[in-house]
N, C-alpha and C positions, 0 to 999 in steps of 0.2 A: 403306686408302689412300683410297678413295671419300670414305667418312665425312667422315677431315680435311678433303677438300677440298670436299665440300657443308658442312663447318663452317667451313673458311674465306671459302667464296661467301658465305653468310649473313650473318657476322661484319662483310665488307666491304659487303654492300649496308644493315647496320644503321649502320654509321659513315657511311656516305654521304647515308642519309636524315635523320639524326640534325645531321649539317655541315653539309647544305643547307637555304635557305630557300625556300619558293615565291616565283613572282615576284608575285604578289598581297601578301605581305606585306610584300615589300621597299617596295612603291608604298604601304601604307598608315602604312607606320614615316617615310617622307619626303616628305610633300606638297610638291609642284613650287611654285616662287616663282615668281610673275607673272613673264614676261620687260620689262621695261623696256625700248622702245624709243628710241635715241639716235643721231642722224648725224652726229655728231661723229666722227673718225678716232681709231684707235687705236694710237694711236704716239706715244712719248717725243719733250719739248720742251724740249732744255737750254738753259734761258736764260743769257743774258752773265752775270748772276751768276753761273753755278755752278750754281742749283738746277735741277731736273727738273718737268715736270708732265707728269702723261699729260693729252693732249689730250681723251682721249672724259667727262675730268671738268672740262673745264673750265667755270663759273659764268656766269650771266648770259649777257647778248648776248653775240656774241665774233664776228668775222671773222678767217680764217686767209689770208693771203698768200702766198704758196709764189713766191720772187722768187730770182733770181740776182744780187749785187752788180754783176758787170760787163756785167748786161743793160741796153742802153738803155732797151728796152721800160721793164724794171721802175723803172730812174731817172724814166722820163717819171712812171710812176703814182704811183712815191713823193712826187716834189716836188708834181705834183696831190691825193693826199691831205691832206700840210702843207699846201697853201695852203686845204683847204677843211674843216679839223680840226674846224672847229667841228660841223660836220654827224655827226661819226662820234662825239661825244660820250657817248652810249650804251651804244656798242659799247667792244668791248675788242680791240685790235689784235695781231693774231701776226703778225709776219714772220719767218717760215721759212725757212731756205735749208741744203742742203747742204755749203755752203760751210764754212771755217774761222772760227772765231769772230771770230781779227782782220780779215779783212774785210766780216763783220756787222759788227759794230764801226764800222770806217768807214764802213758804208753807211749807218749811224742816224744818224753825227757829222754827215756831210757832207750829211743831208737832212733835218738839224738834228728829229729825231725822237725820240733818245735823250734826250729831257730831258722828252717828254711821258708824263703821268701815266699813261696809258690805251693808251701804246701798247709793246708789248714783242719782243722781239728774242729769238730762238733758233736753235739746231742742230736737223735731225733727221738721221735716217739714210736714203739715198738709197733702199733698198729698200722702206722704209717708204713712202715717197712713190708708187712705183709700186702696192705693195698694197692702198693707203687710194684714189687716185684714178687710176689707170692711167699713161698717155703723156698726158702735158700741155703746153703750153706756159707759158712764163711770160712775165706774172706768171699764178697764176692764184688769184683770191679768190673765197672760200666765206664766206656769212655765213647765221649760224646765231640762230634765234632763243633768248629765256630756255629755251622749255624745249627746247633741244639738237636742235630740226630744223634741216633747210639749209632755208631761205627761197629762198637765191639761188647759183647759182655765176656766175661771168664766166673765161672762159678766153681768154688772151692780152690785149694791153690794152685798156684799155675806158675810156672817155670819164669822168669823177670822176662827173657830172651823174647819168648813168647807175647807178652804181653808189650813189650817193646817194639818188635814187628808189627804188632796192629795200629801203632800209632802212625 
């Protein structure tokens, strides 16, 4: 009865050492990939088309907006962007909101924005918003340079000029 069972100890420490790998050669079988640093947020962007983008790919300049439709704040900043569009040329516009897409929708109609090349309109999802930037106020805009740094945030409204100057 011994026997078997210093034959079975053996047996199992042979199949154990035989299953397992050292941790040395795990790390030499998959060289770690440079980590790529990006300050872009990571959170789904459903634009009024329909389609999706994740934010932390998004290309180029880019400025993110985090507005509420029925926020004056954000009305004041919006109609001050329109009138100074020519400035943000560069960039590429997200206005984000919580909100339901019909009235995204009318926020872009009515601050006549939906018709500009450069600027675009989405949903996210509200928890997203606090895990990418905490408690904020709105509006709150983040602009990020080509390669995917924030340059700038402004939280709450902030004068077009201002926000101009940072780009």
């Amino acid at each position: 009865m011994k026997k078997s069972t210093l034959l079975l100890v053996a047996l199992l420490a042979l199949l154990i050492s035989c299953t397992t790998k050292p941790r040395e050669e795990e790390a030499v079988a998959e060289p770690s990939q440079p980590q790529v640093y990006n300050d872009l947020p990571d959170m789904s962007i459903t634009l009024l088309n329909g389609t999706r983008q994740e934010a932390i790919h998004l290309p180029g300049k880019t400025i993110i907006i985090l507005f509420f439709p029925d926020c004056d704040h954000c009305q004041r900043e919006a109609k001050a962007i329109q009138e100074k569009i020519e400035a943000f040329k560069e960039y590429t516009l997200y206005f984000v909101s919580t909100n339901p897409a019909a009235e995204i929708q009318e926020f872009a109609n009515e601050y006549k924005l939906s018709s500009i090349a450069n600027v675009k309109f989405g949903q996210i999802a509200a928890d997203k918003v606090f895990v990418n930037f905490g408690s904020i106020p709105t509006p709150s805009l983040y602009i990020y340079s080509a390669d995917r740094k924030l340059k700038k945030q402004f939280n709450g409204e902030t004068p077009v000029e201002q926000i101009i100057s940072a780009l």
